[in-house]
C-alpha atoms as an extended CHARMM CRD file, in Angstrom:
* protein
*
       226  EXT
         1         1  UNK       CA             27.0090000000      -13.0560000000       -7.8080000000  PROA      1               0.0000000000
         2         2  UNK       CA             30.4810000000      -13.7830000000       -6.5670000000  PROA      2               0.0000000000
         3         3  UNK       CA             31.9340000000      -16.9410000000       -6.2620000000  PROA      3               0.0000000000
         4         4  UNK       CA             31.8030000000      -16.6750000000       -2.0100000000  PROA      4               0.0000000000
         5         5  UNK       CA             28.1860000000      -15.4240000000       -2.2370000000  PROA      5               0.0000000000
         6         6  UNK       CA             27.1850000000      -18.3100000000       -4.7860000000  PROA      6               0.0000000000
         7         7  UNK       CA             29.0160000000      -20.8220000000       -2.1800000000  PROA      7               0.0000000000
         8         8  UNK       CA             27.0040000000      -19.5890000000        0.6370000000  PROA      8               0.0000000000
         9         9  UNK       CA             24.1330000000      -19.2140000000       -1.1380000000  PROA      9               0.0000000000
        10        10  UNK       CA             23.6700000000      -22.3760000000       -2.1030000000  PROA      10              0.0000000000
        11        11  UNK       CA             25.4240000000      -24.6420000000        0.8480000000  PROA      11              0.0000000000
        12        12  UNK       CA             24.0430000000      -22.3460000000        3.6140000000  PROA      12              0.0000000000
        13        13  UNK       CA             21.5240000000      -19.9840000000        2.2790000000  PROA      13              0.0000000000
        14        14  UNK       CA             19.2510000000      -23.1170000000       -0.0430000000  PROA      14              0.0000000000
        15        15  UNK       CA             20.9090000000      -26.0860000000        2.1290000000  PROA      15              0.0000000000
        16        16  UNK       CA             21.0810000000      -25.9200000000        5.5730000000  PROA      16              0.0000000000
        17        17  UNK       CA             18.8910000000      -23.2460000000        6.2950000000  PROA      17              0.0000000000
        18        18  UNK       CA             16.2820000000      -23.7840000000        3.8950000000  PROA      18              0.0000000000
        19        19  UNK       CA             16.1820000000      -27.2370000000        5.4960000000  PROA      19              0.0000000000
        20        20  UNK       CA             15.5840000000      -25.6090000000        9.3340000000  PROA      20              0.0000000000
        21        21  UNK       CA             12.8840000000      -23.1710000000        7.6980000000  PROA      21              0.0000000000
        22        22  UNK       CA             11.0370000000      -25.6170000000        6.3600000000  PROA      22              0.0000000000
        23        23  UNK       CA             10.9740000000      -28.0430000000        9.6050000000  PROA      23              0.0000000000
        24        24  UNK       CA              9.9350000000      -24.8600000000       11.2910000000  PROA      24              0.0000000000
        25        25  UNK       CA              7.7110000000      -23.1130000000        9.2100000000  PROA      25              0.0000000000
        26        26  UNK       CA              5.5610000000      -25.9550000000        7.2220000000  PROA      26              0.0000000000
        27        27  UNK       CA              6.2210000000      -23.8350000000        4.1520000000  PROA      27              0.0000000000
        28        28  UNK       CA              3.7340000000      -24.1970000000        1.4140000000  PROA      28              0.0000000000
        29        29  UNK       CA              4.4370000000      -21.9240000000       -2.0010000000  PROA      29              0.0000000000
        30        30  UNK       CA              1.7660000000      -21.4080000000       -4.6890000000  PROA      30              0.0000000000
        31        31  UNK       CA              2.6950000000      -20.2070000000       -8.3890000000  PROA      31              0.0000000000
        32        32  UNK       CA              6.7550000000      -20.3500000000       -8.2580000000  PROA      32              0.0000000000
        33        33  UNK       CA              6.9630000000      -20.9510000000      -11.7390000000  PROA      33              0.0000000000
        34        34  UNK       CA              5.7110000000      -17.0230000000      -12.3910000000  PROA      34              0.0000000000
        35        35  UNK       CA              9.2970000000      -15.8220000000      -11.4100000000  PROA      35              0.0000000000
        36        36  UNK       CA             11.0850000000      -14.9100000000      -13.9840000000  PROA      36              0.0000000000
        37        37  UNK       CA             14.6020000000      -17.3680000000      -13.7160000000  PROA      37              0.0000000000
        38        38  UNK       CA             16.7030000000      -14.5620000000      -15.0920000000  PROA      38              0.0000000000
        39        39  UNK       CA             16.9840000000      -10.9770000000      -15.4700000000  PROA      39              0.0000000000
        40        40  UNK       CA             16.6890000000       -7.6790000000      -13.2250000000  PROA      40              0.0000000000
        41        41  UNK       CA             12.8990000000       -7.6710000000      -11.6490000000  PROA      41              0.0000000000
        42        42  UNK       CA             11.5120000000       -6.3170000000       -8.5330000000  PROA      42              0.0000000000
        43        43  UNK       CA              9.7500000000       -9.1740000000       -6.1120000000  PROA      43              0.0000000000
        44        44  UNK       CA              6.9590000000       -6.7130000000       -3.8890000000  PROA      44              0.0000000000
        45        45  UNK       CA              5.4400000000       -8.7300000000       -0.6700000000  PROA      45              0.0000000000
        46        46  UNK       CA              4.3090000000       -7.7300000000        2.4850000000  PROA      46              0.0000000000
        47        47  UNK       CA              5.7550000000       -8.1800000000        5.3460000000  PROA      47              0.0000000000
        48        48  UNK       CA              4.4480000000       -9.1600000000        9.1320000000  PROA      48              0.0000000000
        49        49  UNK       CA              7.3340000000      -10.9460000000       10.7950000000  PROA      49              0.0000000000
        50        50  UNK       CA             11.4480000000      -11.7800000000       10.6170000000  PROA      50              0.0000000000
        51        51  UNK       CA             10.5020000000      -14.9490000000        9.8010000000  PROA      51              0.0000000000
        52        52  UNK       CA              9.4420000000      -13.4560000000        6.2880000000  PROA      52              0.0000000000
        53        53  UNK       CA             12.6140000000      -13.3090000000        4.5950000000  PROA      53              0.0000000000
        54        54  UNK       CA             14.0560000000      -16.6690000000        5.1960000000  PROA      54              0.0000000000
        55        55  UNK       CA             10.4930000000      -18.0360000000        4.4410000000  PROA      55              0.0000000000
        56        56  UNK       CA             10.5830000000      -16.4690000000        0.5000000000  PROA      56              0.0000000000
        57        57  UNK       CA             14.3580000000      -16.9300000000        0.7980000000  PROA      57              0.0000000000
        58        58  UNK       CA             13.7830000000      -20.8670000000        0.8980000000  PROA      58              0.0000000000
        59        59  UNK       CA             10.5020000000      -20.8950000000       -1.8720000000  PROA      59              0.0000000000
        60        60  UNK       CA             11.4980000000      -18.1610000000       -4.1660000000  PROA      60              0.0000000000
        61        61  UNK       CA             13.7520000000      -20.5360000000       -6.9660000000  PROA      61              0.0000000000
        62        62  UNK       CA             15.9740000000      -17.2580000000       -7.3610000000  PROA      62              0.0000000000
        63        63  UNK       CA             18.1320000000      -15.6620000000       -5.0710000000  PROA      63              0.0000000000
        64        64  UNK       CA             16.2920000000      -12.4320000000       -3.7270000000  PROA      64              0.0000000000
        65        65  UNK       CA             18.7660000000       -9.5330000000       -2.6740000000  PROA      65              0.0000000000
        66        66  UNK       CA             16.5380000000       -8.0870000000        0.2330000000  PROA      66              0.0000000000
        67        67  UNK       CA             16.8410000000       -4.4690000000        1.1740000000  PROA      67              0.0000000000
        68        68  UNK       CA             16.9090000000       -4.0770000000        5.1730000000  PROA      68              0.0000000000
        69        69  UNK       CA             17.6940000000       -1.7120000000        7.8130000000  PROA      69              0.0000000000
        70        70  UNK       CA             21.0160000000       -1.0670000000        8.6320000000  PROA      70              0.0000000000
        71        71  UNK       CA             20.8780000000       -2.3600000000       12.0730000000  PROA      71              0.0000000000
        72        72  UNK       CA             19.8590000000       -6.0140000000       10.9910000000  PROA      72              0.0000000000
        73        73  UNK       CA             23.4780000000       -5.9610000000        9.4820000000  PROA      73              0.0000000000
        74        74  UNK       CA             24.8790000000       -5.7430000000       12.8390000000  PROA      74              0.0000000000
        75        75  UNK       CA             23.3360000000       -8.5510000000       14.4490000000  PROA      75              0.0000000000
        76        76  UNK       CA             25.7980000000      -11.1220000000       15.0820000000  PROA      76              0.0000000000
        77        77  UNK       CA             26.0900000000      -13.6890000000       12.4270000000  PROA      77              0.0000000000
        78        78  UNK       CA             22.7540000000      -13.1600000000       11.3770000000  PROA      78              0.0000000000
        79        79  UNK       CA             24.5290000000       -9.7310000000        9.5780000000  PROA      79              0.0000000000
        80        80  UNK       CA             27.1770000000      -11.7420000000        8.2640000000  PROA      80              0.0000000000
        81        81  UNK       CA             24.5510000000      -14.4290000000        6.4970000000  PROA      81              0.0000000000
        82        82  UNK       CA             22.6420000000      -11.5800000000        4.9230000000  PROA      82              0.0000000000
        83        83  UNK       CA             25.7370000000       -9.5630000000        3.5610000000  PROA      83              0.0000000000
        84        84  UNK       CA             26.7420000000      -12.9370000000        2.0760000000  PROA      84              0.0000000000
        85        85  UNK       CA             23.4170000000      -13.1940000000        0.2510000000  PROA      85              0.0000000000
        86        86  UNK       CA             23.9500000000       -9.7290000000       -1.0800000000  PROA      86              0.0000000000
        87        87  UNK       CA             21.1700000000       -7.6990000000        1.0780000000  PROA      87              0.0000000000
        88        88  UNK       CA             21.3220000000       -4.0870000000        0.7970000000  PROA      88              0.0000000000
        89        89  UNK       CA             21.9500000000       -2.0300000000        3.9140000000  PROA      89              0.0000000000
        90        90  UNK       CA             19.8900000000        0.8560000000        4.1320000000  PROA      90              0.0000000000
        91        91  UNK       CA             20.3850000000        3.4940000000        6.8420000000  PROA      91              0.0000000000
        92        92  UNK       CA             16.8640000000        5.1640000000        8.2450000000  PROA      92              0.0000000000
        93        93  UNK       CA             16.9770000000        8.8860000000        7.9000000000  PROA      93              0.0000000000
        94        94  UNK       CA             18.9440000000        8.1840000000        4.6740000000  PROA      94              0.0000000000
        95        95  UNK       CA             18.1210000000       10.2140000000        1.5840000000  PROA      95              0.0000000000
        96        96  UNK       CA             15.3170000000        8.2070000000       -0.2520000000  PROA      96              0.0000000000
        97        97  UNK       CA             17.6860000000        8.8260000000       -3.6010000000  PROA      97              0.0000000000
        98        98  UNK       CA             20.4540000000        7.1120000000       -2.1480000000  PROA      98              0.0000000000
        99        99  UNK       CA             18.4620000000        4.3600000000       -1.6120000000  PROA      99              0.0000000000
       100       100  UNK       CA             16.7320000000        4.2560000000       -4.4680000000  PROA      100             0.0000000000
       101       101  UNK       CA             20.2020000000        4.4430000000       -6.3720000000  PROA      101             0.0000000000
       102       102  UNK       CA             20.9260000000        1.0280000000       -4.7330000000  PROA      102             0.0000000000
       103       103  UNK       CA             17.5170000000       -0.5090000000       -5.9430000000  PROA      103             0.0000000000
       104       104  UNK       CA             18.1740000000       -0.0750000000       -9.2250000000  PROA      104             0.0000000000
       105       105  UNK       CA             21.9490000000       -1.1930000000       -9.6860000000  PROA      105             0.0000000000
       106       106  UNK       CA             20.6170000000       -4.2560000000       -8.3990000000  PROA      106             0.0000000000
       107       107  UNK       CA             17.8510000000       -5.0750000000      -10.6300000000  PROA      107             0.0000000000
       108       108  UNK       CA             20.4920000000       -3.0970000000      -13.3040000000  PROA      108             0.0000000000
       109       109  UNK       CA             22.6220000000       -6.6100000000      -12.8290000000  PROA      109             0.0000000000
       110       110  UNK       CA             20.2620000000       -8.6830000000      -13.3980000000  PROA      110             0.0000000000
       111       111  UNK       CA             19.2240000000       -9.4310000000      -10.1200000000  PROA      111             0.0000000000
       112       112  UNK       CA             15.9700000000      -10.0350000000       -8.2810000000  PROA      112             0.0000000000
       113       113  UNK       CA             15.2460000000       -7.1140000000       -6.0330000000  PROA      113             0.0000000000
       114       114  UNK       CA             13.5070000000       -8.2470000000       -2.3370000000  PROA      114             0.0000000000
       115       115  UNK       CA             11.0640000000       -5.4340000000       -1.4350000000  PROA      115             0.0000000000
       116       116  UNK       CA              8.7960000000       -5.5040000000        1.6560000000  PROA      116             0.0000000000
       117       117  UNK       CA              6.5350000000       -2.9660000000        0.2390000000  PROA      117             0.0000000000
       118       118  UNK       CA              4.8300000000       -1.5700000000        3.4250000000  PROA      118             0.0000000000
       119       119  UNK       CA              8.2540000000       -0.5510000000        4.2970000000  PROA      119             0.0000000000
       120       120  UNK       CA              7.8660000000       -1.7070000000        7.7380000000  PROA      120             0.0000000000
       121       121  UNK       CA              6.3330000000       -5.4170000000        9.5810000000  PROA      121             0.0000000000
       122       122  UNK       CA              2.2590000000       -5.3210000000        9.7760000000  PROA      122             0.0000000000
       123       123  UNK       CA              1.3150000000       -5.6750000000       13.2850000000  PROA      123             0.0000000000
       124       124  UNK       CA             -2.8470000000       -5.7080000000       12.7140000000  PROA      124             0.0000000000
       125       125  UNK       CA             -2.3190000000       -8.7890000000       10.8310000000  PROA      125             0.0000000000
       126       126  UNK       CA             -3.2350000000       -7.7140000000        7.5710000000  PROA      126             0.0000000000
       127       127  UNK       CA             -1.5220000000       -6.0120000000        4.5270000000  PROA      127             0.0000000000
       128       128  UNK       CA             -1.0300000000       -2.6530000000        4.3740000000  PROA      128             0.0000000000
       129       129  UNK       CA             -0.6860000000        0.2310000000        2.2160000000  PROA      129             0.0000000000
       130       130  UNK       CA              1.7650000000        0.2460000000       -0.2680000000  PROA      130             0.0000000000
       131       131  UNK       CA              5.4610000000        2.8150000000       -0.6710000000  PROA      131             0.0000000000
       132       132  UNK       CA              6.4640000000        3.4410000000       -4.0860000000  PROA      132             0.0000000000
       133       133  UNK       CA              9.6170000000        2.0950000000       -4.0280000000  PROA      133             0.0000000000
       134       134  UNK       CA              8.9590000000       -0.8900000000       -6.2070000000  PROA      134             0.0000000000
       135       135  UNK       CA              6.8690000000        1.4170000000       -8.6280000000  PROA      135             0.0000000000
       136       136  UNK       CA             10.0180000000        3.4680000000       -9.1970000000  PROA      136             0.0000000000
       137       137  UNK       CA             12.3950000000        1.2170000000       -9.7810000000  PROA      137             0.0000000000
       138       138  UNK       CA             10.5340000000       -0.7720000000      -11.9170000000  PROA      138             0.0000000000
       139       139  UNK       CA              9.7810000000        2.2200000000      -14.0990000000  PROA      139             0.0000000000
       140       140  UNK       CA             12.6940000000        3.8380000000      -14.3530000000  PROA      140             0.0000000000
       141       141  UNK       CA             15.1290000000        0.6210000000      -15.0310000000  PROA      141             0.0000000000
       142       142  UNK       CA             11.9570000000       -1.1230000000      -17.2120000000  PROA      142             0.0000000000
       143       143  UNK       CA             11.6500000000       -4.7430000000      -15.0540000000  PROA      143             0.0000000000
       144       144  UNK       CA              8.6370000000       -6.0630000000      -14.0700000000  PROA      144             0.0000000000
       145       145  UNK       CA              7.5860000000       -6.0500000000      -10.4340000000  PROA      145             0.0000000000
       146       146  UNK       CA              7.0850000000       -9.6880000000       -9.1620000000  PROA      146             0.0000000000
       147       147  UNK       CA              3.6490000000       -9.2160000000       -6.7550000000  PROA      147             0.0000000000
       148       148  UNK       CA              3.6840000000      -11.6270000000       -3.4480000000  PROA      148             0.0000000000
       149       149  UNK       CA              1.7940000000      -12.5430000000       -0.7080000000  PROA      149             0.0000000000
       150       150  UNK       CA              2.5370000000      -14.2490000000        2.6340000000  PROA      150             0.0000000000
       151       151  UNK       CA              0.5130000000      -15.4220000000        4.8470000000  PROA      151             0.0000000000
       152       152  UNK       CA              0.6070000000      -17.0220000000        8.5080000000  PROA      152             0.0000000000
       153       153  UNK       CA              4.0260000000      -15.8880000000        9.7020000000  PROA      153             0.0000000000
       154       154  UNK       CA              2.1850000000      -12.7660000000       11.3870000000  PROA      154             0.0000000000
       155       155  UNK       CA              1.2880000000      -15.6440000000       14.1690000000  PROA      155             0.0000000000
       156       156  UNK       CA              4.5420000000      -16.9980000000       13.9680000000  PROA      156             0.0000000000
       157       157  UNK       CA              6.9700000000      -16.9720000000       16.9460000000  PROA      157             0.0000000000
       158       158  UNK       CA              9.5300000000      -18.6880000000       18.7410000000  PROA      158             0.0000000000
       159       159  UNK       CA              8.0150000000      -22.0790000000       20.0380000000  PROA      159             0.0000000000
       160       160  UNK       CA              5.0470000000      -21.6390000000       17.7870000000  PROA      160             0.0000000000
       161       161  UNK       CA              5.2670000000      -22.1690000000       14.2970000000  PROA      161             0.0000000000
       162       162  UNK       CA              1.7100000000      -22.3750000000       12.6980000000  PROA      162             0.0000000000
       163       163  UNK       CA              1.9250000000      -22.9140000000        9.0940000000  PROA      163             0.0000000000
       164       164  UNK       CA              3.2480000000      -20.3630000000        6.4510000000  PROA      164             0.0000000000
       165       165  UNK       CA              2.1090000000      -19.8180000000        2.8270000000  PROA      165             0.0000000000
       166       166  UNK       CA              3.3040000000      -18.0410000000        0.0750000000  PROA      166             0.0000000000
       167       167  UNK       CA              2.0880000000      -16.9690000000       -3.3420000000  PROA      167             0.0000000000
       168       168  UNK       CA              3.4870000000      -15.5330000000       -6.4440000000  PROA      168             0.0000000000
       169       169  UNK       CA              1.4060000000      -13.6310000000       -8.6410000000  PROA      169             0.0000000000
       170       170  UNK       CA              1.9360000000      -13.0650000000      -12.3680000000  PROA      170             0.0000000000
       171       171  UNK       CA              4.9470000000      -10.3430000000      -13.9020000000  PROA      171             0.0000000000
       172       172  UNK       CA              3.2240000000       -7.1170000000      -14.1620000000  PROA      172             0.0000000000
       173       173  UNK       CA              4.9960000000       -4.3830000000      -16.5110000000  PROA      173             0.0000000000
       174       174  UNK       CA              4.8120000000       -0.5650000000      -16.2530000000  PROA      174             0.0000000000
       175       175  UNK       CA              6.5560000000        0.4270000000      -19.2220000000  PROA      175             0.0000000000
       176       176  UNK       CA              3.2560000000        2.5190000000      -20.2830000000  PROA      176             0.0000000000
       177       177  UNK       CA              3.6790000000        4.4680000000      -17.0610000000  PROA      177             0.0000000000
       178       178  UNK       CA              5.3340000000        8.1100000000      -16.7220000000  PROA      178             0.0000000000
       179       179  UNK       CA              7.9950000000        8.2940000000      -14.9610000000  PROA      179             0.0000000000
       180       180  UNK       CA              6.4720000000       11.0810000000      -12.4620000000  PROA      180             0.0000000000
       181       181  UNK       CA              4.9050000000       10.8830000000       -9.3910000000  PROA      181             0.0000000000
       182       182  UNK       CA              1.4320000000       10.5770000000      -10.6390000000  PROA      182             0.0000000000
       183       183  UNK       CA              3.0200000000        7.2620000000      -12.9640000000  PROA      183             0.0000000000
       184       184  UNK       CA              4.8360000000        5.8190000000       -9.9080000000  PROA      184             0.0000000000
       185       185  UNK       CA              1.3800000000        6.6120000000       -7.4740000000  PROA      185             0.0000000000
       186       186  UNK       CA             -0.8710000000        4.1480000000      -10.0850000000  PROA      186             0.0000000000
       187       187  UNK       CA              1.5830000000        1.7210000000      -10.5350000000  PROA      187             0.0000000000
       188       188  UNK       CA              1.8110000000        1.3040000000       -6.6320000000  PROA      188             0.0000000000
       189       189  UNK       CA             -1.9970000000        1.2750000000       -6.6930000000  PROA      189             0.0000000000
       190       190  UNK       CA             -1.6940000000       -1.9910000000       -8.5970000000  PROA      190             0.0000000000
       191       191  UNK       CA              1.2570000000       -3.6500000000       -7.0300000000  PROA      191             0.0000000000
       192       192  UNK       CA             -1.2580000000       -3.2350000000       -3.6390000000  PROA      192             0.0000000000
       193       193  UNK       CA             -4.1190000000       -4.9060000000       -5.1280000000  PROA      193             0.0000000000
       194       194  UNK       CA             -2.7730000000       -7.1200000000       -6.5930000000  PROA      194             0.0000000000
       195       195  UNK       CA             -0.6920000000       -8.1190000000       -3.1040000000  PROA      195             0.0000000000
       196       196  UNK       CA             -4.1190000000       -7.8260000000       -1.5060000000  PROA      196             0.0000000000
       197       197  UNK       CA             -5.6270000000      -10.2240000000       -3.7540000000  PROA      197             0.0000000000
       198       198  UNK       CA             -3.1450000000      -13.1180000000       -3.5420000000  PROA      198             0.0000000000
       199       199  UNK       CA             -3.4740000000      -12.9830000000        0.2690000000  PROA      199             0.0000000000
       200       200  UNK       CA             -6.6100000000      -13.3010000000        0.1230000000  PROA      200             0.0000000000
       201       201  UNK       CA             -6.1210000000      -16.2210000000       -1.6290000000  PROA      201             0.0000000000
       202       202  UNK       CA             -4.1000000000      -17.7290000000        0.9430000000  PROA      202             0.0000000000
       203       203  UNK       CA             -6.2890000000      -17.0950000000        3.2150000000  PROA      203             0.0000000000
       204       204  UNK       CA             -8.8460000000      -18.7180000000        1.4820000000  PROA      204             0.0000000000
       205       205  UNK       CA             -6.1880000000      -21.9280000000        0.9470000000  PROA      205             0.0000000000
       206       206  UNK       CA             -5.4110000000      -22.4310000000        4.8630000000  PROA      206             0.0000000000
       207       207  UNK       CA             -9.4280000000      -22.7840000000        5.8560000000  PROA      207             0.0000000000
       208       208  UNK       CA             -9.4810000000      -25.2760000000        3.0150000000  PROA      208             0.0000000000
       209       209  UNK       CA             -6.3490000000      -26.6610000000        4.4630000000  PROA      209             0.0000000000
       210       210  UNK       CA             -3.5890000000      -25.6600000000        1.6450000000  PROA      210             0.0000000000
       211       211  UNK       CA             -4.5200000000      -28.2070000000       -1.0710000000  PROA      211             0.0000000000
       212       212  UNK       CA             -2.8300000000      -28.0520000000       -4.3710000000  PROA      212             0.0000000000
       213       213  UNK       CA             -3.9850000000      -24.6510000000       -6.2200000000  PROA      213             0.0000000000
       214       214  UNK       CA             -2.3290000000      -21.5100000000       -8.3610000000  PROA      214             0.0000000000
       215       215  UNK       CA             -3.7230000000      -18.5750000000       -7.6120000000  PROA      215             0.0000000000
       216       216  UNK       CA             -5.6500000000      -16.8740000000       -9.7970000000  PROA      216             0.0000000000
       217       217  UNK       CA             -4.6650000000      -14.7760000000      -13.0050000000  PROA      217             0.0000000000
       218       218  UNK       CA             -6.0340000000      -11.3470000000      -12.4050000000  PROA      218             0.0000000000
       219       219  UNK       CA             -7.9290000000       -9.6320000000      -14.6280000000  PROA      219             0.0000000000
       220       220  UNK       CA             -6.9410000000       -6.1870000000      -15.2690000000  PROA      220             0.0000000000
       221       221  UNK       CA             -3.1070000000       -5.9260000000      -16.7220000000  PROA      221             0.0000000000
       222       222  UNK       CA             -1.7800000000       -2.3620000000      -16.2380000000  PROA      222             0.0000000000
       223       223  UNK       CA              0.4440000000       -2.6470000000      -19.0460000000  PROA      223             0.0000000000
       224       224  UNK       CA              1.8910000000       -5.1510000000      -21.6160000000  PROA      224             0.0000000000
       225       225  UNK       CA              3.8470000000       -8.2410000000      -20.3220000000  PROA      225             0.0000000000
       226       226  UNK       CA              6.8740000000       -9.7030000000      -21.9900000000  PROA      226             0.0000000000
């Protein structure tokens, strides 16, 4: 990170807005101490609403380098703000290798890769399926992919800001996986479930109110952890 991004980072990115997200959002996070505080990894959610990145922006205790459409980088300082965070432009119609190129000289530098892993916002409410993009780079560069879940931004909007949860599941490694598209299909397969499963568990935590909980380890591990 440069020296500008680290200033913004942490005086605009962590400080001031972190500060309106939470007096917006009623932000509760669940199992933050699972991300890894150093090192390349990929962090997999799923994705509902805009108000999903500056909602793990402000609970995640690294600095997530989010990939987003191209046209998000040209809104008026709301481009400017994620370019200074280091988000990765990515054009639609571009070649998937391109992309993918990007991904991994990220996580390459030892940063935390931000994927929204439906590759576009949820409108029924509820995750959906999985792209392989988080499979793939985590295979090919060797990081683990960081699962998460959010939950009640997909009622969120201007003027109504119902409460918003997030949960971090455990590290999960693929380094037993081929790198093929039969090795990147499973691994996806268990990034999904494993999203799946922690919203659920949010779910579960807003009708009980959000009291004080870590979500669940899960029981099948694809691969061995380090």
């Amino acid at each position: 990170m440069s020296a500008y991004n680290s200033l913004v980072y942490w005086t605009i990115g962590k400080g001031l807005f972190a500060t309106f997200t939470r007096s917006v959002m009623r932000l509760k996070a669940y199992g933050r101490e699972r991300v890894p505080r150093e090192g390349g990894a990929v962090l997999a959610v799923n994705h509902f609403s805009y108000a999903d990145p500056p909602a793990l922006g402000t609970v995640c205790p690294r600095r997530i380098v989010f990939v987003a459409k191209v046209e998000l980088h040209g809104v008026p300082g709301f481009g400017s703000l994620m370019r200074a965070h280091g988000a990765l432009a990515v054009r639609r119609g571009e070649s998937d290798r391109e992309a993918l190129r990007r991904m991994r000289e990220t996580v390459r530098n030892n940063e935390l890769l931000g994927l929204f892993v439906e590759g576009t916002r949820q409108k029924s409410g509820v995750p959906g399926e999985a792209k392989p993009g988080a499979a793939m780079v985590a295979i090919q560069e060797g990081v683990p992919v960081i699962p998460a879940a959010i939950h009640g931004s997909q009622y969120w909007e201007w003027g109504k800001w119902p409460p918003v949860s997030v949960a971090f599941g455990e590290p999960m490694r693929f380094d037993e996986y081929r790198r093929n598209s039969r090795g990147y299909r499973e691994a996806t397969e268990e990034i999904q479930s494993e999203i799946h499963r922690l919203w659920a568990f949010l779910v579960r935590m807003h009708e009980l109110g959000r009291p004080r909980a870590t979500p669940p380890r899960r029981e099948h591990v694809p691969a061995k952890t380090g």
